[in-house]
C-alpha positions as CSV (number, residue, x, y, z in Angstrom):
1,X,27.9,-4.1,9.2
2,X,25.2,-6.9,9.3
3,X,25.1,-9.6,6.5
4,X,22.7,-7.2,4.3
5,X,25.7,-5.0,3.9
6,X,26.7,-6.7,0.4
7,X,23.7,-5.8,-1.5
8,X,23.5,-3.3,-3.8
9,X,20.4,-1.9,-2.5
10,X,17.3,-3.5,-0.6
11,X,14.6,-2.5,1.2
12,X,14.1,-3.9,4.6
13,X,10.3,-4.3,5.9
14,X,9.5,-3.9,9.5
15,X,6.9,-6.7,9.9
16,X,6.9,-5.7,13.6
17,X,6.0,-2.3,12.2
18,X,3.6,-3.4,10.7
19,X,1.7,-5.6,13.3
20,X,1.9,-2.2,15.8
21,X,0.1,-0.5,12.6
22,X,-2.4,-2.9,12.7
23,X,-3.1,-2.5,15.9
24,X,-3.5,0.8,16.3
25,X,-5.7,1.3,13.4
26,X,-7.8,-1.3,15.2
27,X,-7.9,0.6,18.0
28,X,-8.7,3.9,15.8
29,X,-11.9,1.9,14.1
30,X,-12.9,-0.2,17.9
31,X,-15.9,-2.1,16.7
32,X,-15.5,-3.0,13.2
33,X,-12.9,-5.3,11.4
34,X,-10.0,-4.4,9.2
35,X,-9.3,-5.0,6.0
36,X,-5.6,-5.2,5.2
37,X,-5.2,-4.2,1.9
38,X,-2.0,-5.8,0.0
39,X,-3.1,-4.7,-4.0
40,X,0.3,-4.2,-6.0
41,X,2.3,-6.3,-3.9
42,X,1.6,-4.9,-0.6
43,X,2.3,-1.9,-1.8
44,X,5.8,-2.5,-2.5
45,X,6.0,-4.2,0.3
46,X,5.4,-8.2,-0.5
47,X,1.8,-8.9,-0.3
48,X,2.1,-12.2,1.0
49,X,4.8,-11.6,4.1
50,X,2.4,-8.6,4.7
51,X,-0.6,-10.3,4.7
52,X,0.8,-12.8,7.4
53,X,1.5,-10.1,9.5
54,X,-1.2,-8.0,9.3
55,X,-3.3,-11.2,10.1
56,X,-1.1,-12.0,13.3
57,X,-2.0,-8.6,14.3
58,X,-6.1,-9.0,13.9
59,X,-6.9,-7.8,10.2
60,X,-10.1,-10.4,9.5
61,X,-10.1,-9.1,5.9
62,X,-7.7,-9.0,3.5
63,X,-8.2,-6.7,0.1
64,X,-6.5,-7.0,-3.4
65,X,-7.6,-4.4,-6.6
66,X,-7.5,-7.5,-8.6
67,X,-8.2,-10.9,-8.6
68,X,-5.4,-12.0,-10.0
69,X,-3.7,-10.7,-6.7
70,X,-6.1,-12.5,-4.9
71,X,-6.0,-15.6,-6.1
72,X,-2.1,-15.2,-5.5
73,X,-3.3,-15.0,-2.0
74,X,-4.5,-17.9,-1.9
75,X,-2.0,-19.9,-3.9
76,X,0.6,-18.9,-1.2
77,X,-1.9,-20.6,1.6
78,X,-3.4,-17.2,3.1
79,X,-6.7,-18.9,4.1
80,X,-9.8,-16.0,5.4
81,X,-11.8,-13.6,3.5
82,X,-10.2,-12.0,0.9
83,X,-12.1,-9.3,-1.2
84,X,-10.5,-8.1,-4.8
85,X,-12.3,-5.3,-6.7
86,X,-11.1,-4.2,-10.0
87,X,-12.7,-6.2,-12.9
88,X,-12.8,-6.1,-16.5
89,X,-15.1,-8.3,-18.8
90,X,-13.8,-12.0,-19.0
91,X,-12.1,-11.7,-16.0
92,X,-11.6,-15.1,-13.9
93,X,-14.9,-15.0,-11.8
94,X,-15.3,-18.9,-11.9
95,X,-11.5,-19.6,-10.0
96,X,-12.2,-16.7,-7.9
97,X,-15.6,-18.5,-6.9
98,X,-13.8,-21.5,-6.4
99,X,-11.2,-19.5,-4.6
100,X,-13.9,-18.6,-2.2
101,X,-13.2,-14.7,-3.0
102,X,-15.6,-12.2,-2.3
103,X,-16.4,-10.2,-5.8
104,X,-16.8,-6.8,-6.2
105,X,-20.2,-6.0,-8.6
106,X,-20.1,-2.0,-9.7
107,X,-22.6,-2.6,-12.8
108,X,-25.2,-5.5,-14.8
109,X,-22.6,-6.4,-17.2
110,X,-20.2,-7.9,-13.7
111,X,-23.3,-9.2,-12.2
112,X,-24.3,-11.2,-15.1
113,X,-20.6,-12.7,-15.8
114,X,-20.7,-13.6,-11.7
115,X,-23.8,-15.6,-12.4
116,X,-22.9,-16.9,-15.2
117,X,-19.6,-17.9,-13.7
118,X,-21.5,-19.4,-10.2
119,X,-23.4,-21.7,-12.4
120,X,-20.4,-23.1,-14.0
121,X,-18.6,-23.5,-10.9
122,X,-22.1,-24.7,-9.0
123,X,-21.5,-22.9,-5.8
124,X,-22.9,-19.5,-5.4
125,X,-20.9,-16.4,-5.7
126,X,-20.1,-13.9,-2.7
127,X,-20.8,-10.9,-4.2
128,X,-20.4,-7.1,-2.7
129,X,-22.8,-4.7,-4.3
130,X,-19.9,-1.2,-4.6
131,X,-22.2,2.2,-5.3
132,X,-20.7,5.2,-6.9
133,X,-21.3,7.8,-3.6
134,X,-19.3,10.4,-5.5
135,X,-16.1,9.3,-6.3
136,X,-17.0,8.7,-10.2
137,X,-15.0,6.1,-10.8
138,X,-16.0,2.7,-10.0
139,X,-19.5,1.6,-8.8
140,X,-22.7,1.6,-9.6
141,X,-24.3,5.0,-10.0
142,X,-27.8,6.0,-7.8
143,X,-30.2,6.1,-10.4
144,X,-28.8,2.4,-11.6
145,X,-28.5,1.2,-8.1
146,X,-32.7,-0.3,-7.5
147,X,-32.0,-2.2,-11.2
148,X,-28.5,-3.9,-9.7
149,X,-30.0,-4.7,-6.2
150,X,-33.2,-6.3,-8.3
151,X,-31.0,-8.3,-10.0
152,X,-28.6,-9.5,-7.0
153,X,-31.8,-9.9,-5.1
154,X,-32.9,-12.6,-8.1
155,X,-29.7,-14.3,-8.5
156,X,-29.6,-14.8,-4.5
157,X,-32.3,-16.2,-4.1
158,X,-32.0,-18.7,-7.2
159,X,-28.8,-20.0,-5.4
160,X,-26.0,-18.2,-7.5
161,X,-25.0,-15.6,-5.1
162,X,-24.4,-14.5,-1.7
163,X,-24.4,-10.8,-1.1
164,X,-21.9,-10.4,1.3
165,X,-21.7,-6.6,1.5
166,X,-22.3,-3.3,0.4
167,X,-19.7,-1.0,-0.3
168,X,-18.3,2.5,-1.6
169,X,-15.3,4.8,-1.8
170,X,-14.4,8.2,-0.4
171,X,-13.1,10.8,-2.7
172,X,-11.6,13.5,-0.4
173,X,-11.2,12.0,3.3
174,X,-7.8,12.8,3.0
175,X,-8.7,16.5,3.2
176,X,-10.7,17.3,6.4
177,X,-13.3,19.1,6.2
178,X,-13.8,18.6,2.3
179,X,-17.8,18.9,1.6
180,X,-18.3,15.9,-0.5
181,X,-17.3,13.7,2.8
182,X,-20.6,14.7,4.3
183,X,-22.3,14.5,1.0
184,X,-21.1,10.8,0.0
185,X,-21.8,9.3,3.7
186,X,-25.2,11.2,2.6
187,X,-25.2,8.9,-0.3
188,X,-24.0,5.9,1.2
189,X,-26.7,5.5,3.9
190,X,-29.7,5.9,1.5
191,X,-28.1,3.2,-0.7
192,X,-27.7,0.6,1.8
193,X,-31.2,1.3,3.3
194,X,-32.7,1.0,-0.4
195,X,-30.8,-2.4,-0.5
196,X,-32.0,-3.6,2.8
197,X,-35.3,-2.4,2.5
198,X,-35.4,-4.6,-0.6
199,X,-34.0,-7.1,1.3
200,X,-30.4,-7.2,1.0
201,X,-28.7,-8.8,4.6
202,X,-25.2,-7.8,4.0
203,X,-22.3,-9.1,6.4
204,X,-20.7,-6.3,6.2
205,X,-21.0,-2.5,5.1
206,X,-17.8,-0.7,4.7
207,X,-16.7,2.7,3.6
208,X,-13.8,3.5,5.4
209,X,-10.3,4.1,3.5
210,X,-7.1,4.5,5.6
211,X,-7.8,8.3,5.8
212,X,-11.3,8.0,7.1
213,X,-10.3,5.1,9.6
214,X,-7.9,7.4,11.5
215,X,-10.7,11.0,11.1
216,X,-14.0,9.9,10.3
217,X,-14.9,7.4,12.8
218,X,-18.9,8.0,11.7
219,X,-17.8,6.5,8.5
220,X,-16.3,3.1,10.2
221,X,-19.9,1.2,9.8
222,X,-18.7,-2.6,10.0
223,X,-15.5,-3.2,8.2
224,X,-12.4,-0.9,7.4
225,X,-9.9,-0.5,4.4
226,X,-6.8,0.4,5.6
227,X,-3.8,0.3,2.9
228,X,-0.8,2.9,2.8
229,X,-1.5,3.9,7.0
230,X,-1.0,-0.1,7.9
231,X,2.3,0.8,6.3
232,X,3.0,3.9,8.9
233,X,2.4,6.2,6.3
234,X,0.4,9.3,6.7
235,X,-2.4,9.0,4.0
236,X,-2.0,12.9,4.0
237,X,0.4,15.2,5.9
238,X,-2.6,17.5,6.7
239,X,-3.5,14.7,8.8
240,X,-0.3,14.8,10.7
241,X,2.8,13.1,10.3
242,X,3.4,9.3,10.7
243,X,4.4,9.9,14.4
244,X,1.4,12.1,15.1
245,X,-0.5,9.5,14.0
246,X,0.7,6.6,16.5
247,X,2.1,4.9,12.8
248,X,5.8,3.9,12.1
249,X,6.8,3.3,8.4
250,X,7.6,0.3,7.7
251,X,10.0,0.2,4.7
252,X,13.4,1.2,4.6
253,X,15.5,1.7,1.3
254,X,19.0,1.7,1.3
255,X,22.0,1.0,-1.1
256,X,25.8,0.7,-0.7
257,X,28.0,3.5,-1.3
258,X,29.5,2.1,-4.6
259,X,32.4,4.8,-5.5
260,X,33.9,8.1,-3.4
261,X,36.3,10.3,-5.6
262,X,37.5,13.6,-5.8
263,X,36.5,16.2,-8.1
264,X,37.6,19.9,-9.0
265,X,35.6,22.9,-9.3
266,X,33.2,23.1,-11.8
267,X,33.0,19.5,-12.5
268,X,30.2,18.8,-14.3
269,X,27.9,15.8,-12.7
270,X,25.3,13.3,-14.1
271,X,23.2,13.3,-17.7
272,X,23.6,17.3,-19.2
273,X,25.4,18.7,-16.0
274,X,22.9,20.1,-14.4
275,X,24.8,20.2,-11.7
276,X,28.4,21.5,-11.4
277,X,30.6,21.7,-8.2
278,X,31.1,25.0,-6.7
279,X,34.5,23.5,-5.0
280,X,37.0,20.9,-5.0
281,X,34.5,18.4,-3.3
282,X,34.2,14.5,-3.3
283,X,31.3,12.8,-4.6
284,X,29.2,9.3,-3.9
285,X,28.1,7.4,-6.6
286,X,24.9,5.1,-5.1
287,X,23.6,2.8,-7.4
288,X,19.9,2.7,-7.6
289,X,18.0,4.8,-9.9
290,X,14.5,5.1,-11.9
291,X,14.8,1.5,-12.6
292,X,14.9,0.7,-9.2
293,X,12.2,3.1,-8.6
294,X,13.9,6.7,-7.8
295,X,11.8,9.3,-9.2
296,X,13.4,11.3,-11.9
297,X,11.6,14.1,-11.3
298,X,13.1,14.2,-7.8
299,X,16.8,15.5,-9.1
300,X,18.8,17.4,-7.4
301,X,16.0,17.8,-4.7
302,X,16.2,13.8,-3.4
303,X,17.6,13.6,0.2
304,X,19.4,10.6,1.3
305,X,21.9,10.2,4.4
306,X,25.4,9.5,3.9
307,X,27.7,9.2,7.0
308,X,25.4,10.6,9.6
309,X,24.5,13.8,7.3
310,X,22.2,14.4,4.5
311,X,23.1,14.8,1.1
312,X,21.0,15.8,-1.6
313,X,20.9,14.4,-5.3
314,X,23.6,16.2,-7.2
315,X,22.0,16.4,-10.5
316,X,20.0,13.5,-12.4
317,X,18.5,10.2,-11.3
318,X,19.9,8.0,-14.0
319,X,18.1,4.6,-14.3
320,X,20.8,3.0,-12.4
321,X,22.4,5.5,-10.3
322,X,23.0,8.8,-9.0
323,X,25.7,11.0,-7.5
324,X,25.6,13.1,-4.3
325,X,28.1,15.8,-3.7
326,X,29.8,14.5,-0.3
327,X,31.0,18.1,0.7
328,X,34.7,16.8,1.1
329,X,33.4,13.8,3.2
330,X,35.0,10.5,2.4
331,X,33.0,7.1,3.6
332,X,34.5,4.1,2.0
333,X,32.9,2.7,-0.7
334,X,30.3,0.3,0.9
335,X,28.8,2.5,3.2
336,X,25.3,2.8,4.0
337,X,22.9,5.3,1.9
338,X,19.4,5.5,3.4
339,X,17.0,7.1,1.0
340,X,14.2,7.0,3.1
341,X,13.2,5.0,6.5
342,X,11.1,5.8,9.8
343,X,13.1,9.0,9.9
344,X,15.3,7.9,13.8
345,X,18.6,8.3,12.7
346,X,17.9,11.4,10.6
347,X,17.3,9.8,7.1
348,X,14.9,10.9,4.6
349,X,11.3,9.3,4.9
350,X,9.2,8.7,2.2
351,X,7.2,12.2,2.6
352,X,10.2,14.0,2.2
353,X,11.4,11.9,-1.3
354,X,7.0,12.5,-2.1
355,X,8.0,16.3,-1.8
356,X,11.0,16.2,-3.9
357,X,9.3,15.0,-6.6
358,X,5.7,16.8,-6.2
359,X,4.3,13.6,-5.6
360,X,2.8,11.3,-2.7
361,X,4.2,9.0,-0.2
362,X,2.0,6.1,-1.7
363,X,4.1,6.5,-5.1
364,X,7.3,6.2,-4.1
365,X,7.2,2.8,-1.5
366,X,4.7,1.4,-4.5
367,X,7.1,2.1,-7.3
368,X,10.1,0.5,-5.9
369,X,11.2,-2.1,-8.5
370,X,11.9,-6.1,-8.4
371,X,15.5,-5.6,-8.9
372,X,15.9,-4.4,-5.0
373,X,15.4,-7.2,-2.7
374,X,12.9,-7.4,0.2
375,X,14.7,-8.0,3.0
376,X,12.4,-9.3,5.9
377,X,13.1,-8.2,10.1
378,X,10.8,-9.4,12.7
379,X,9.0,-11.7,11.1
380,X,8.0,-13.9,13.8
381,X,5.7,-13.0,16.6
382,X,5.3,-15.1,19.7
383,X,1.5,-15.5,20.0
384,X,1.8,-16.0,23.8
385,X,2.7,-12.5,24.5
386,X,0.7,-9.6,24.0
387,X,3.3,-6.6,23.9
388,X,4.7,-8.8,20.5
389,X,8.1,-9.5,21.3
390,X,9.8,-10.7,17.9
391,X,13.1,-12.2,16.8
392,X,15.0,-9.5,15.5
393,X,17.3,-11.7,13.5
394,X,14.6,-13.4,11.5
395,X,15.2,-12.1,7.8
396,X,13.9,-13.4,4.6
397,X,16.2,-11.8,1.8
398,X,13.8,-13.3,-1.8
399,X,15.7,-12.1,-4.8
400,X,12.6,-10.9,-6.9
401,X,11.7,-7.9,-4.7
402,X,9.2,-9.4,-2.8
403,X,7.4,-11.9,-4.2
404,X,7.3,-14.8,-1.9
């Protein structure tokens, strides 16, 4: 039982894991950069452990949705390019110029607060022009885009911006073979030649979600976006599994057994007994639930791994626990429960908890709450060697779930 043992829960993160993801996504995308992408805390991760880790292992770019998780960024000493995209109207653009952030621009009304923002500040803004390809959700639309490269154009070249890159989102390249991937790399290439033909000189072009990086290497151009695969998980399992895919997941959730007990026949279990044992049985109580970031909708179809076997959620996620019917088993209270993990001992992974509750992998590591700790292995590489060799007793155990 290592020192973790005590905690009511945690969820330890593989930075070593993480480096190898890096690494291989690299090799997936050989010729343009990576963009780690840490928005909403690294994805439940810790953003800034993450960010270390993933720049140890080669990511030149790191990516936030918004710039308040930037700015974090750089606030915890992460120096580099750091891009955030998600903006509303009065958002900070003057500390994120001073932040030296690269700004996404979607529309005239983001442009014009950039500028305004760069005069304030006097420095010029790095600004990256994003086009709606065919997503429909952020970005600037075709028939808008020659007005909102005129305009960068003018504001470049009277000293209040920098455009620094041209950019758009995939809709589908999780599903191979969908039509609109073909259609929006369509879209994409006539944008950027209108902008360069006008005379945009962008750094970098970048398309290229974590999906596309590992299929669609025609869509790599000069930078990559990789988020939920840098945490080996399969953006989609008709990609293939996490293995399949040369990625290892990275989190591991797990809780101490907190109460083993008999029950009769019949016994009802959890909020309005939907569940009821067929036999004398014993049943674990584990204390985490949908305040920790258990889906409720995953009850009594959540696997976790008791004592070498897996048990299944005997009836409802509560917010703070939830029962499984131990078949007679009896481990003593303070035993390990793994919800999910990599999957080598047998445990759950996330997929199979995204299944349970008829949603995605990238819910359920994201939704894990600040009451479970982040507990930290491998966190140090030795730069001198290239295979990575790490300390495997380095562990960082913050008490706010992560944030560092």
């Amino acid at each position: 039982m290592n020192e973790t043992a005590s905690l009511r829960a945690r969820a330890e993160i593989d930075l070593a894991a993480l480096r190898a993801n890096v690494r291989v996504l690299r090799e997936r995308a050989a010729g343009a950069q990576l963009m780690a992408v840490v928005k909403s805390d690294g994805y439940g991760h810790g953003a800034v452990p993450c960010a270390r880790a993933a720049r140890e292992a080669g990511a030149t770019w790191l990516g936030t949705a918004t710039p308040h998780e930037a700015l974090a960024l750089r606030a915890a000493g992460l120096d580099g390019r750091i891009m955030c995209w998600l903006w509303t109207p009065g958002g900070p653009w003057r500390e994120a110029i001073e932040a030296d952030l690269d700004v996404s621009v979607g529309g005239m009304w983001a442009l014009r607060e950039v500028v305004a923002a760069a005069g304030a500040a006097g420095r010029p803004a790095r600004v990256q022009l994003k086009a709606d390809t065919g997503l429909g959700r952020g970005g600037c639309q075709p028939a808008d885009w020659p007005e909102l490269v005129t305009e960068a154009l003018a504001a470049e070249q009277a000293g209040r911006v920098r455009i620094t890159g041209l950019w758009s989102h995939f809709a589908c390249a999780d599903e191979p073979g969908h039509p609109s991937i073909a259609a929006q790399l369509d879209v994409y290439r006539d944008m950027v030649a209108y902008a360069e033909k006008e005379g945009v000189e962008p750094e970098v072009r970048h398309l290229a979600n974590s999906p596309a990086t590992l299929t669609i290497p025609e869509a790599h151009f000069d930078l990559v976006r990789t988020g939920i695969a840098m945490y080996g998980i399969s953006p989609a399992p008709e990609l293939g599994t996490s293995t399949e895919l040369g990625l290892r997941p990275v989190m591991t959730l797990a809780a101490s057994v907190a109460l083993v007990k008999d029950a009769p026949a019949g016994h009802g279990v959890s909020y309005g007994h939907h569940y009821r044992t067929s036999t004398g049985t014993t049943l674990g109580l584990i204390p985490v639930g949908y305040a920790d970031g258990v889906p409720r909708h995953a009850s009594g179809r959540g696997p976790v791994l008791v004592g070498g076997r897996r048990r299944t959620v005997a009836g409802r996620v509560a917010m703070d626990q939830f029962v499984v019917d131990l078949d007679g088993d009896r481990p003593e209270a303070g035993a390990e429960a793994v919800l999910f993990g990599p999957g080598d001992r047998g445990e759950p992974t996330a997929q199979d908890w995204a299944e349970a509750a008829d949603t995605i992998a990238y819910e359920i590591v994201t939704r894990i709450g600040t009451r479970v700790p982040r507990v930290y292995v491998n966190g140090t590489a030795d730069p001198t060697d290239p295979t990575d060799p790490t300390d495997p007793t380095d562990r960082t155990d913050p008490t706010g779930g992560g944030q560092q």
